[in-house]
N, C-alpha and C positions, 0 to 999 in steps of 0.2 A: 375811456368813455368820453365823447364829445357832446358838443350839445346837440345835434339831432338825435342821438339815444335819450338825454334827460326830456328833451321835448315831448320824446314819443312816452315814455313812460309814464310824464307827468297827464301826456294827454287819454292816455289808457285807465292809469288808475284812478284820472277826476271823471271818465267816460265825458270828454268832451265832443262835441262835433268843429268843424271848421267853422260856420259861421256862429259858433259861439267862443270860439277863439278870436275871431275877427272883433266881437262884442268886447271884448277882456281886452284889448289890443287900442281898441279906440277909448277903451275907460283912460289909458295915460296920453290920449292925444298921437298913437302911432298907426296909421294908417299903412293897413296890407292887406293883400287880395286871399280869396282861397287860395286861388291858382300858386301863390308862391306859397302861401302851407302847406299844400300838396308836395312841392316839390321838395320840402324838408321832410317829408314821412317816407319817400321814395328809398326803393334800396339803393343804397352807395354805387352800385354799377349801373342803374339804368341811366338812361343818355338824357333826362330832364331834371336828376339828380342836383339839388343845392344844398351848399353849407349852412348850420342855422350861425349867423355871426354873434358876437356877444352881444351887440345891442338888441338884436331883436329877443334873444332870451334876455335880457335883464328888462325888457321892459315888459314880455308875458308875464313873468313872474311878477313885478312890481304891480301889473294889471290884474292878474290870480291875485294879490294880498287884497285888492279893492274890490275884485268882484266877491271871493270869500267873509271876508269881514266887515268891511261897509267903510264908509268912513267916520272921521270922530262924530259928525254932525250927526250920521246916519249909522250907527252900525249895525251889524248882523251877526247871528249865529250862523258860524261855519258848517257844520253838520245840519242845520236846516237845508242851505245850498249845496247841500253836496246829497242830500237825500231827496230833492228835489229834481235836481239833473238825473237821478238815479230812477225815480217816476217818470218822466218823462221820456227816459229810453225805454223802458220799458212799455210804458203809451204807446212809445213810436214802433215797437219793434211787433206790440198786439194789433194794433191798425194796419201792419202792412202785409200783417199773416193772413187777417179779417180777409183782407182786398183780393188775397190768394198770389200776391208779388212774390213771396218768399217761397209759400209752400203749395206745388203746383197741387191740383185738383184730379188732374189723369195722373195715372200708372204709368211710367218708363215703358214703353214697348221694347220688347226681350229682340237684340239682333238676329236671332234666328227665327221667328215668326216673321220680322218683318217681310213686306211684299216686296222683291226686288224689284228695282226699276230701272228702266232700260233709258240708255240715254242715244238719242241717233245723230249721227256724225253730223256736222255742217259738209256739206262739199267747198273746197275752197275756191274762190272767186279767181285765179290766178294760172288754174290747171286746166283749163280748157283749150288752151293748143301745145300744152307744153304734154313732149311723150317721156316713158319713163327710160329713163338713160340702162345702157346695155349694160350684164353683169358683166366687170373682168378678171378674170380667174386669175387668180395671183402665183398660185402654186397649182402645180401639176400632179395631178392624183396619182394617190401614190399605191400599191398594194403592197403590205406588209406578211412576209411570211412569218416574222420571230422564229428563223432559223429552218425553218422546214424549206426542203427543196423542192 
């Protein structure tokens, strides 16, 4: 296990988004874009794929303890912030159904009703004095009897 599996896990079971990783990130003073936590959630073979290196996990996590607990001046209950992120998906995920983003409004049209549609050639720009080149018979026809005379 590396650290972009702990990342992703940690970031799955706190239900974090990217810009509230970016938030947890600058709580230690470590400035990173989405665009590179995106490319730590990426599968291992796609071509914008990045390592997460130890610092940048040592300092989410170290970011995760102050966003979870607060600090000594300030502290917090943990399971208030984590039930709180947990409303807030859930806000986000009811507001986007509302909008009809998520869950389309029309019925799938069934491929077999659909109306076919015809699409008509372009003529090419290019073939107007060119003629079309003569067949050349490569082999010579042949009649086959399979043995009969």
């Amino acid at each position: 296990m590396n650290n972009n599996d702990i990342f992703k896990k940690l970031r799955v079971a706190l239900q974090l988004r990217d810009d509230q990783i970016v938030e947890i990130m600058q709580l230690v003073d470590f400035r990173i874009s989405t665009a590179e936590i995106g490319a730590f959630f990426r599968n291992a073979d796609h071509p914008k794929y990045m390592d997460c290196g130890d610092q940048v996990l040592r300092n989410f996590l170290n970011g995760l303890v102050i966003h979870l607990r607060g600090t000594k001046e300030n502290p917090k209950n943990a399971m208030d912030v984590i039930k709180q992120n947990q409303e807030a998906v859930k806000k986000n995920t009811s507001d986007t159904r509302a909008k009809g983003e998520l869950i389309s409004a029309k019925p799938k049209a069934d491929y077999k009703s659909a109306p076919k549609t015809e699409f008509k050639k372009k003529p090419a720009s290019n073939t107007k004095n060119k003629k079309p080149a003569p067949k050349v018979q490569v082999v010579e026809k042949v009649k086959f009897k399979n043995g009969k005379k």
